[in-house]
TIMI-2910 file (N, C-alpha, C, CB; in pm, 1 decimal, decimal comma, always signed):
<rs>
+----------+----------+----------+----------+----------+----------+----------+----------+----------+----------+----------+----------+------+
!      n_x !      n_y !      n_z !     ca_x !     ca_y !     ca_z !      c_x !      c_y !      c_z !     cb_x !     cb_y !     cb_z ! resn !
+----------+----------+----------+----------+----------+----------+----------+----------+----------+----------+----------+----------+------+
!   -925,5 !   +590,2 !  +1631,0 !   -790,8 !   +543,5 !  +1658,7 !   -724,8 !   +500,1 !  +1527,3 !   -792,8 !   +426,7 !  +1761,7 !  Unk !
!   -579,6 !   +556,9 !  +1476,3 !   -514,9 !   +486,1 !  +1404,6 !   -454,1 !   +416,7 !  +1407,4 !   -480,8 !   +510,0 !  +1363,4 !  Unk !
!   -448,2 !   +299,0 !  +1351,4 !   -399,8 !   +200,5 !  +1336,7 !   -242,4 !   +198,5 !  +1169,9 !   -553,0 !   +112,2 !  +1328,7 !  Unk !
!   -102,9 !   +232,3 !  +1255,1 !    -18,1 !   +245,7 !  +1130,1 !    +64,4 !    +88,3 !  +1095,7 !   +102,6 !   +381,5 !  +1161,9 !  Unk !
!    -39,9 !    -14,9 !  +1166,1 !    +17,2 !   -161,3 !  +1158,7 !    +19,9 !   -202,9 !   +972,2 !   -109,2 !   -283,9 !  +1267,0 !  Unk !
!   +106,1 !   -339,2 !   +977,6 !   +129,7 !   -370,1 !   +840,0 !    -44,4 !   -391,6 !   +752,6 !   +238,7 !   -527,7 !   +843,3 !  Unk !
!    -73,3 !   -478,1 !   +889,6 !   -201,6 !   -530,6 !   +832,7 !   -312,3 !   -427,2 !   +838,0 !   -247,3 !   -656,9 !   +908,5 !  Unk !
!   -323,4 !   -375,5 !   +866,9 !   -413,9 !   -253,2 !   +863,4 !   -389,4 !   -198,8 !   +699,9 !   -363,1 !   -126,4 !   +996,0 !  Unk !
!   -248,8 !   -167,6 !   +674,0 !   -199,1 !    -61,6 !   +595,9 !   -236,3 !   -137,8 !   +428,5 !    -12,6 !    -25,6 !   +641,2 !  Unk !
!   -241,6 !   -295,1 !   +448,2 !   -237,8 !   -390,2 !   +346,9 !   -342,9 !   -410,6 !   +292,5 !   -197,0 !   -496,5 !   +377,6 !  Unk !
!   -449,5 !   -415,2 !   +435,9 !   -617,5 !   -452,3 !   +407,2 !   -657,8 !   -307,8 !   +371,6 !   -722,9 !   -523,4 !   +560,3 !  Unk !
!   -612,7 !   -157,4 !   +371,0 !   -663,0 !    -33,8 !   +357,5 !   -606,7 !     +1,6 !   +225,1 !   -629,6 !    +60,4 !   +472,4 !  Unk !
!   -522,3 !    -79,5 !   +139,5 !   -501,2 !    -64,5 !    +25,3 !   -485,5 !   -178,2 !   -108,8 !   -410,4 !     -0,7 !    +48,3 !  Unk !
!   -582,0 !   -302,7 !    -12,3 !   -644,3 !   -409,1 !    -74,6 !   -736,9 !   -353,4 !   -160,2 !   -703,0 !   -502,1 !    +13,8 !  Unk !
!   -764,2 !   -306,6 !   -184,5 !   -914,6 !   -269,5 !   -257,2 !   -910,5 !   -198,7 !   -342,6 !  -1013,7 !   -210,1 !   -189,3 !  Unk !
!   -941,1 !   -210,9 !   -452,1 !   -851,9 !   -153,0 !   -592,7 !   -920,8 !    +22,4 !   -624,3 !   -897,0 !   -287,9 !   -770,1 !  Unk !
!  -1025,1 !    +45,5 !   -539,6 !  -1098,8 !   +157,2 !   -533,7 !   -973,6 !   +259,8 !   -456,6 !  -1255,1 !   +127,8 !   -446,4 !  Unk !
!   -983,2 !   +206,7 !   -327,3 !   -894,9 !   +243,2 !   -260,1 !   -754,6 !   +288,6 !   -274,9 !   -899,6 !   +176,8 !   -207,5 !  Unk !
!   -729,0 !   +237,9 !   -320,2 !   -559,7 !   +229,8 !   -398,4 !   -581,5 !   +328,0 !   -498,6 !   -501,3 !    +63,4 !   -484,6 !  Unk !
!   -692,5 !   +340,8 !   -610,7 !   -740,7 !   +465,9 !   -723,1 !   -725,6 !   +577,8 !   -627,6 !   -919,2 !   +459,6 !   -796,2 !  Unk !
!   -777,9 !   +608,6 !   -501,1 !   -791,0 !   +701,7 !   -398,9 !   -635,4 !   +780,3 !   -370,1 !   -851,4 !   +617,2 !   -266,0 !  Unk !
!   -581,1 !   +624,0 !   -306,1 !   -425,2 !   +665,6 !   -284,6 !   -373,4 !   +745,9 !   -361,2 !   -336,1 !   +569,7 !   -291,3 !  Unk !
!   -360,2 !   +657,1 !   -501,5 !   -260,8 !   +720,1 !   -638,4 !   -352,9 !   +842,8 !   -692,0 !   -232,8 !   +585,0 !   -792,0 !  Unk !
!   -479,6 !   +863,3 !   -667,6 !   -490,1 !  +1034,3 !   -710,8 !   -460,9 !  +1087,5 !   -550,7 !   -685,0 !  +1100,3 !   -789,6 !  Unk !
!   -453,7 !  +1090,4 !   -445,5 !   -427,8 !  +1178,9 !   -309,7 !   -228,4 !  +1194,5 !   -381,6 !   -471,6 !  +1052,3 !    -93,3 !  Unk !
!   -192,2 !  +1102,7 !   -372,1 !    -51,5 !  +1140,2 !   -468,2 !     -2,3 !  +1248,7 !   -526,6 !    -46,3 !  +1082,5 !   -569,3 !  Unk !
!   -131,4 !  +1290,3 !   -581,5 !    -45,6 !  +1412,3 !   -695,6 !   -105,5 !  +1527,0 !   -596,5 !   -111,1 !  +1429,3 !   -913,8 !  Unk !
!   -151,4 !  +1513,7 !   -496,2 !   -209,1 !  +1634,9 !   -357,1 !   -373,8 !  +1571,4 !   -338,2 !   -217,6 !  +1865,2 !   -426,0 !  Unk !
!   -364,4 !  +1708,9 !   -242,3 !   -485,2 !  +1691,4 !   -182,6 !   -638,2 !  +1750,3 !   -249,1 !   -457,3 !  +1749,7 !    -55,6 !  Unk !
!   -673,9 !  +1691,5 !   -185,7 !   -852,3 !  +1694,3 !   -252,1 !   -963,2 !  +1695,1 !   -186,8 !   -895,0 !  +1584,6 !   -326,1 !  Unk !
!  -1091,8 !  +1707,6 !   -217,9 !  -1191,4 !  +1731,9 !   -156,7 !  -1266,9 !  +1544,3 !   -160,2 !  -1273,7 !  +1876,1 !   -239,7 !  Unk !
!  -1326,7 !  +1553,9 !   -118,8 !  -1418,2 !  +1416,1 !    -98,5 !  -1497,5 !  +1419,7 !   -305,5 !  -1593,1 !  +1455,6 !    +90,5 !  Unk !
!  -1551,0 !  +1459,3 !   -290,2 !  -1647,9 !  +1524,1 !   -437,7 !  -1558,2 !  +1492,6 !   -525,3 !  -1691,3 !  +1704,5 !   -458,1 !  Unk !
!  -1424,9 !  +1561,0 !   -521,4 !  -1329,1 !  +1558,8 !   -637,8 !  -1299,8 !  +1377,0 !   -627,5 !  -1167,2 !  +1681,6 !   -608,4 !  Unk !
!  -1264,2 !  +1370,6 !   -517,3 !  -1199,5 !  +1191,4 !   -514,1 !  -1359,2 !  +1119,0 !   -547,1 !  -1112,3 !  +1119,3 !   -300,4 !  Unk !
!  -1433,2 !  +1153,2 !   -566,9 !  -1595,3 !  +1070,1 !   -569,4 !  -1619,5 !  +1027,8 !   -717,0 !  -1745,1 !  +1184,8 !   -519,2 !  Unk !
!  -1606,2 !  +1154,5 !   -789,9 !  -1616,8 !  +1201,0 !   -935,5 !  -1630,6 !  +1105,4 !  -1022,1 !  -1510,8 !  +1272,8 !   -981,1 !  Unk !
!  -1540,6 !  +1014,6 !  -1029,1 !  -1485,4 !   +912,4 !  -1133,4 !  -1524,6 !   +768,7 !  -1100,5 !  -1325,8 !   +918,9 !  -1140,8 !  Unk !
!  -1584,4 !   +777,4 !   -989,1 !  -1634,2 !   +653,3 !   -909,2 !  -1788,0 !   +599,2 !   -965,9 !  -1645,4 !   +700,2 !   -737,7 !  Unk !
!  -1827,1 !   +478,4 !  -1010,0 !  -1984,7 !   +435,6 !   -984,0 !  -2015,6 !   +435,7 !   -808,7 !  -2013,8 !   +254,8 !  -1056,3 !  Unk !
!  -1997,4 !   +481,5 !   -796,9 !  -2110,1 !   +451,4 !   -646,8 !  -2091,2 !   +572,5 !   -548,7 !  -2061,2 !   +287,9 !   -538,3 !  Unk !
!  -2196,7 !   +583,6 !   -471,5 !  -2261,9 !   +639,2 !   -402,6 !  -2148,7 !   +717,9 !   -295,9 !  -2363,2 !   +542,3 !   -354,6 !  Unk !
!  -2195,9 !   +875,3 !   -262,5 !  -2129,4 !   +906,3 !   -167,8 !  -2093,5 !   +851,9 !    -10,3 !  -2169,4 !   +994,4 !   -171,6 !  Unk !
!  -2177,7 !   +776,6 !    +40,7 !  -2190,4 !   +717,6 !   +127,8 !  -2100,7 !   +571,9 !   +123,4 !  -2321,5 !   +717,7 !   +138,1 !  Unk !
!  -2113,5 !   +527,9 !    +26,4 !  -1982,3 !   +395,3 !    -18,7 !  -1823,1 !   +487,8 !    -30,3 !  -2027,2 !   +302,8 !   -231,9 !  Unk !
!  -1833,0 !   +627,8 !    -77,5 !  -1688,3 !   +625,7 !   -116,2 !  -1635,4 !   +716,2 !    +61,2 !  -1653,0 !   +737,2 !   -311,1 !  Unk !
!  -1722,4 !   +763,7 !   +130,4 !  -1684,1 !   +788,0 !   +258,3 !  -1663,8 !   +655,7 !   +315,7 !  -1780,2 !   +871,0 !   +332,3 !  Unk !
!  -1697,3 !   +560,0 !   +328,5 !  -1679,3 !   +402,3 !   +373,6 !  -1501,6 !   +357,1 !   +354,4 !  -1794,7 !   +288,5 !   +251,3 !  Unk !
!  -1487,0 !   +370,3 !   +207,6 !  -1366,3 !   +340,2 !   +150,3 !  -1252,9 !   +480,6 !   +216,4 !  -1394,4 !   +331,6 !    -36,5 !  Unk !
!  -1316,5 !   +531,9 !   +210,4 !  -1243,9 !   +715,1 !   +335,7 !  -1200,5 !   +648,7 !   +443,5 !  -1389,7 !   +868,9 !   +423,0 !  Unk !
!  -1319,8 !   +622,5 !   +516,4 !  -1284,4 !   +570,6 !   +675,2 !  -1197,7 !   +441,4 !   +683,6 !  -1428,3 !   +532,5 !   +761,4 !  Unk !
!  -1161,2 !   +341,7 !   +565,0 !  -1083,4 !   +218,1 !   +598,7 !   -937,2 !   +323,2 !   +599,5 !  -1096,9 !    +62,8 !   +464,5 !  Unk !
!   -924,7 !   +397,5 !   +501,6 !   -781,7 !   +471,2 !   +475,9 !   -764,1 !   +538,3 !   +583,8 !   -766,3 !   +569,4 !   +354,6 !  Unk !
!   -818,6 !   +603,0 !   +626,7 !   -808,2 !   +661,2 !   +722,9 !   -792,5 !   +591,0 !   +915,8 !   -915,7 !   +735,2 !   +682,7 !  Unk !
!   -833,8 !   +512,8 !   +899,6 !   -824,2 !   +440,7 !  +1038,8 !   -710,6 !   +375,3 !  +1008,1 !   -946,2 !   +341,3 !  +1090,4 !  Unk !
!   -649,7 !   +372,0 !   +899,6 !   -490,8 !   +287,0 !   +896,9 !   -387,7 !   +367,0 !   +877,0 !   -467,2 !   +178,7 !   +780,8 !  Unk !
!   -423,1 !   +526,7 !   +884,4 !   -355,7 !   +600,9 !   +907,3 !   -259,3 !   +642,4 !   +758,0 !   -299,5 !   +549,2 !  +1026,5 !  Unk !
!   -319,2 !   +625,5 !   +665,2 !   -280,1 !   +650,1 !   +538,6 !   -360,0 !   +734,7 !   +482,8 !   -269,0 !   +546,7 !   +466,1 !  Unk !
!   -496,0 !   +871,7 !   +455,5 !   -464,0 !   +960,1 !   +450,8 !   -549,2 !  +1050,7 !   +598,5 !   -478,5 !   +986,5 !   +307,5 !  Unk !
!   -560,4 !  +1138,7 !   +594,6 !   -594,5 !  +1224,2 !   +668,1 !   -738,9 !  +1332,4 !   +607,6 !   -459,4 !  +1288,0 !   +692,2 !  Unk !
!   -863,2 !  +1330,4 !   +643,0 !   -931,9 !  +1409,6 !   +610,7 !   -987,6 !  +1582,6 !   +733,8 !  -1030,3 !  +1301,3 !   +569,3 !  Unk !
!   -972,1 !  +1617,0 !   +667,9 !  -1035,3 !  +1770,3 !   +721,2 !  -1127,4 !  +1828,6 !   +685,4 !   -971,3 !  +1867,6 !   +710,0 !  Unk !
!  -1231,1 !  +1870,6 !   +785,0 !  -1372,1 !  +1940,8 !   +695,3 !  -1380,0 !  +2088,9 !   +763,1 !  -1553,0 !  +1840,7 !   +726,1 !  Unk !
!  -1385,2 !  +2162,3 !   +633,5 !  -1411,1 !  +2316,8 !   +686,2 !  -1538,8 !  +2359,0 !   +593,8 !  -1260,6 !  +2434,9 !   +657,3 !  Unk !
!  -1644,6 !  +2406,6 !   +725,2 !  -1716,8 !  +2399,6 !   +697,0 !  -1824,2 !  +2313,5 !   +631,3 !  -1688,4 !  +2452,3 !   +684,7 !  Unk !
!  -1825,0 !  +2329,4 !   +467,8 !  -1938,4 !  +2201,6 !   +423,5 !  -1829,2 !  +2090,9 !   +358,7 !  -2081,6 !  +2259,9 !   +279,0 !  Unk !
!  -1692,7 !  +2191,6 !   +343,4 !  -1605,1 !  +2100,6 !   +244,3 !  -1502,6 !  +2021,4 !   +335,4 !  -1516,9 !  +2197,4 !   +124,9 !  Unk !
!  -1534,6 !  +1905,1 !   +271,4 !  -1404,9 !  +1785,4 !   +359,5 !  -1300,8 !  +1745,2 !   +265,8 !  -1473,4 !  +1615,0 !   +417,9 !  Unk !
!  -1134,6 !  +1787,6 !   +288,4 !  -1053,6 !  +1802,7 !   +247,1 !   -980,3 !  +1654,3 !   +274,3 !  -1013,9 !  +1922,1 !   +285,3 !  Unk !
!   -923,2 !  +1554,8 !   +131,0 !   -846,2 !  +1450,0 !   +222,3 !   -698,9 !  +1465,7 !   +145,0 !   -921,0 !  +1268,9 !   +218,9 !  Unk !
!   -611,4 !  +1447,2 !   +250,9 !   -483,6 !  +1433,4 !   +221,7 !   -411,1 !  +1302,2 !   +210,5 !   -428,9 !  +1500,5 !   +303,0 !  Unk !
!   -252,1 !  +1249,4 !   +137,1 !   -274,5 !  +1150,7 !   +167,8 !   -107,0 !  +1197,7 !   +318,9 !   -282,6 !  +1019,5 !    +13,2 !  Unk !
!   -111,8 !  +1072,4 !   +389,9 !    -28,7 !  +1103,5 !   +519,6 !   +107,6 !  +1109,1 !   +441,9 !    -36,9 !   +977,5 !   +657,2 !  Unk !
!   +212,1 !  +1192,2 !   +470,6 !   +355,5 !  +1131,5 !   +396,3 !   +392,0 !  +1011,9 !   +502,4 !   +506,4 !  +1266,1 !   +383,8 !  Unk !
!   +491,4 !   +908,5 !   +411,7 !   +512,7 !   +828,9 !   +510,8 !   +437,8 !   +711,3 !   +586,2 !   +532,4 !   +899,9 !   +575,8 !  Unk !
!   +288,9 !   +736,4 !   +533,2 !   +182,7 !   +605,7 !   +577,4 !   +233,1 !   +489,4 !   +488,1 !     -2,9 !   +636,6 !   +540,3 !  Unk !
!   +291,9 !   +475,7 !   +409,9 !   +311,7 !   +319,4 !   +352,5 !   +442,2 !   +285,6 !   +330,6 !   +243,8 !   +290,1 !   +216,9 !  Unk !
!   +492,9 !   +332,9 !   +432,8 !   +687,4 !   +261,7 !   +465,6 !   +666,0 !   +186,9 !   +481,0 !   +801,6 !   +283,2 !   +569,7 !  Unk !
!   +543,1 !   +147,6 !   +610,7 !   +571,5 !    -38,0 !   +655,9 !   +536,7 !   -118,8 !   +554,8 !   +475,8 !   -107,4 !   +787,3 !  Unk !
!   +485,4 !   -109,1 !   +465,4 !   +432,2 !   -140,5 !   +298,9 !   +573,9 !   -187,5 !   +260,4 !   +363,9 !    +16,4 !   +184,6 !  Unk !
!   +659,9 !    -57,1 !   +220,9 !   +773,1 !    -99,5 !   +146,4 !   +843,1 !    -92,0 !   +226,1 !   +815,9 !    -44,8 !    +38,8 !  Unk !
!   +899,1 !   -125,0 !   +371,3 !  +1028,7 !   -150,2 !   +487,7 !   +970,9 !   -359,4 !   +402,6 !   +979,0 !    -76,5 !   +766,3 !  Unk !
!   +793,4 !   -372,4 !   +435,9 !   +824,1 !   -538,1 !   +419,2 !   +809,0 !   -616,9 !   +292,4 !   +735,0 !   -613,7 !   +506,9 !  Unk !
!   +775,2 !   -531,5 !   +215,5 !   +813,8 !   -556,2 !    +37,0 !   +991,8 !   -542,5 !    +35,7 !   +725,2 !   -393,0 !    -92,3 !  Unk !
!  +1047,5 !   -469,3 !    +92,7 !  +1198,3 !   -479,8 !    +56,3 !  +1283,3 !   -597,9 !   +192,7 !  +1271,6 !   -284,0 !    +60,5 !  Unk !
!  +1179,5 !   -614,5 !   +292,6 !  +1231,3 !   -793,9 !   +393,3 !  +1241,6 !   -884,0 !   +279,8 !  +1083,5 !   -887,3 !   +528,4 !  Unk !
!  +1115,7 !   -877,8 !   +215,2 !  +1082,7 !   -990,8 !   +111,3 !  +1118,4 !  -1038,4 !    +19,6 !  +1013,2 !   -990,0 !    +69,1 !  Unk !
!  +1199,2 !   -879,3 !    -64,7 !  +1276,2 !   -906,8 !   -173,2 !  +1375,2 !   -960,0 !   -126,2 !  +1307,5 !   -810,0 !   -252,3 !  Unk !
!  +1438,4 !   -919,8 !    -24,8 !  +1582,5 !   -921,7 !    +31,3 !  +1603,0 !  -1080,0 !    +42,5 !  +1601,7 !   -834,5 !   +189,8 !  Unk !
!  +1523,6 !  -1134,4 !   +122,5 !  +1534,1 !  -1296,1 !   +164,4 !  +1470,1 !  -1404,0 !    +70,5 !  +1460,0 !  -1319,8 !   +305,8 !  Unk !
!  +1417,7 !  -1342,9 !    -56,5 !  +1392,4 !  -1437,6 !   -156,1 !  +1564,6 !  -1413,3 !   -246,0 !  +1221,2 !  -1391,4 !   -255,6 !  Unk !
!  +1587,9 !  -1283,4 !   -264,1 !  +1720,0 !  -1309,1 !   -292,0 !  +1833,0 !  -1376,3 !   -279,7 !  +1746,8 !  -1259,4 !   -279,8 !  Unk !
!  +1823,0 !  -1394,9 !   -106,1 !  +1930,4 !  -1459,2 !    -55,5 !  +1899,9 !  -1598,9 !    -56,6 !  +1966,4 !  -1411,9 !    +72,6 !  Unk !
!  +1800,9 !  -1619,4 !    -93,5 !  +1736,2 !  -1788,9 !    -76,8 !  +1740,3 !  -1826,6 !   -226,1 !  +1546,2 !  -1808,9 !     -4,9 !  Unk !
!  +1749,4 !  -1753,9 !   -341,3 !  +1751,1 !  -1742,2 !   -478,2 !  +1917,3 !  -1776,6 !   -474,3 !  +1689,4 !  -1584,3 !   -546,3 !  Unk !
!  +2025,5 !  -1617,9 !   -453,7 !  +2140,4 !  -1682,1 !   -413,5 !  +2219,7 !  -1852,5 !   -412,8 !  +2123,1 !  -1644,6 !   -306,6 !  Unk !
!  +2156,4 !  -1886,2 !   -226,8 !  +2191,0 !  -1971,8 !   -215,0 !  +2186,3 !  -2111,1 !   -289,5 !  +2166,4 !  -1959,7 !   -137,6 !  Unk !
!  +2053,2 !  -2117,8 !   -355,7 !  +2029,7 !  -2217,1 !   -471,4 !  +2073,0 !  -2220,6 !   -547,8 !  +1951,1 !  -2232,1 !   -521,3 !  Unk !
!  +2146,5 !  -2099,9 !   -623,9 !  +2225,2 !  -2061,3 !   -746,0 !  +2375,7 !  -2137,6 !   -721,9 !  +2237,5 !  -1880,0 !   -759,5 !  Unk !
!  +2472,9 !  -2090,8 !   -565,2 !  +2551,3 !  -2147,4 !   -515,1 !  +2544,7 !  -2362,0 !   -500,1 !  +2541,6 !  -2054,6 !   -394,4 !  Unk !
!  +2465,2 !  -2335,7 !   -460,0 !  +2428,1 !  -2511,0 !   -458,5 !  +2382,6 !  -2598,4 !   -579,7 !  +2307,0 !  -2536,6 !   -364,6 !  Unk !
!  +2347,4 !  -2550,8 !   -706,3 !  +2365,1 !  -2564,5 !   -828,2 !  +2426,5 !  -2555,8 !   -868,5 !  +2332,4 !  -2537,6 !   -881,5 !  Unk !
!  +2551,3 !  -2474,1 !   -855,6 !  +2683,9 !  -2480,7 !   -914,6 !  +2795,1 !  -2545,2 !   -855,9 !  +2723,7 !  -2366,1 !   -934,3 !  Unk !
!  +2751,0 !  -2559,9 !   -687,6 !  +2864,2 !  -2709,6 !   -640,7 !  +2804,3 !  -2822,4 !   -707,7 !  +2871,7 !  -2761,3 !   -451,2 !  Unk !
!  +2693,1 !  -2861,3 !   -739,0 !  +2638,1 !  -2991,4 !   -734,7 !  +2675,5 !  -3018,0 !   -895,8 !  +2463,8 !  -3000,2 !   -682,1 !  Unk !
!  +2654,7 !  -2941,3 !   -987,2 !  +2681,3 !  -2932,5 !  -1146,5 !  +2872,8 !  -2966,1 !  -1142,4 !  +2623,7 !  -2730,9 !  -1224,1 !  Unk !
!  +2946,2 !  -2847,4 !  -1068,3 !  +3073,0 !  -2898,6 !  -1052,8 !  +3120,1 !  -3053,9 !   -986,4 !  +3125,3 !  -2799,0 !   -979,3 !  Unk !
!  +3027,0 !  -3091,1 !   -927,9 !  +3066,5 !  -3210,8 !   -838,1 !  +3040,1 !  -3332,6 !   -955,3 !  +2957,8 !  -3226,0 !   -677,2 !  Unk !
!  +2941,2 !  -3296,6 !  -1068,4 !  +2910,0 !  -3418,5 !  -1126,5 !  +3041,1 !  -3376,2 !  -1278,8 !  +2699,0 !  -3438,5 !  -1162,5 !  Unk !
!  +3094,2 !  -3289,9 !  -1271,2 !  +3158,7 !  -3263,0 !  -1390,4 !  +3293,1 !  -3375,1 !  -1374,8 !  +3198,0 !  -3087,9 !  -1403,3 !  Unk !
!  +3338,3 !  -3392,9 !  -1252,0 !  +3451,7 !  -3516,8 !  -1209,5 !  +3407,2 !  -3623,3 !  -1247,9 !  +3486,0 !  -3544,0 !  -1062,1 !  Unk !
!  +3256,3 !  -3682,1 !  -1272,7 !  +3275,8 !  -3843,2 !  -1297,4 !  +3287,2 !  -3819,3 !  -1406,5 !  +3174,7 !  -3958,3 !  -1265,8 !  Unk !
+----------+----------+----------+----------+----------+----------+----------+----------+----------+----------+----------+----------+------+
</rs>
């Protein structure tokens, strides 16, 4: 079952291995072996780090025959950046408003 929730998508690209995975599935798709290559550890650890990405619905693997192909999903990490850009948005406006209320309060003391 995939799971395309925030927290899924956050904890499946917590992991700095993982995220190496993402940003090479980026430039296309690949075989398991090829994404393994550059890794210390074991095939069995980097299928592990496969299956978190994959149950959060960020990339997609296929096996034909002996070779297992992983893609990454287009579109698996909007809810990523839909709530990185909530976040920016309302620290802005909360940044804003302090900026506004620093400049009544600075004007208010400029009268005595």
């Amino acid at each position: 079952m995939v799971d395309h929730s925030l927290g899924a998508v956050l904890q499946a690209v917590a992991d700095p291995t993982r995220r190496a995975m993402v940003e090479r599935l980026a430039r296309g798709a690949t075989t398991v072996g090829e994404l393994a290559a550059p890794l210390a550890m074991s095939l069995p650890a980097v299928m592990k780090h496969l299956a978190v990405l994959e149950a959060a619905g960020v990339i997609q693997t296929q096996k034909v025959g002996r070779v297992r192909t992983c893609t990454l999903q287009p579109g698996s990490l909007d809810v990523l950046r839909e709530w990185v850009e909530h976040q920016q948005t309302a620290w802005e406006r909360a940044l804003d408003d302090l900026g506004e209320f620093i400049d009544t309060q600075t004007k208010g003391n400029d009268h005595d």
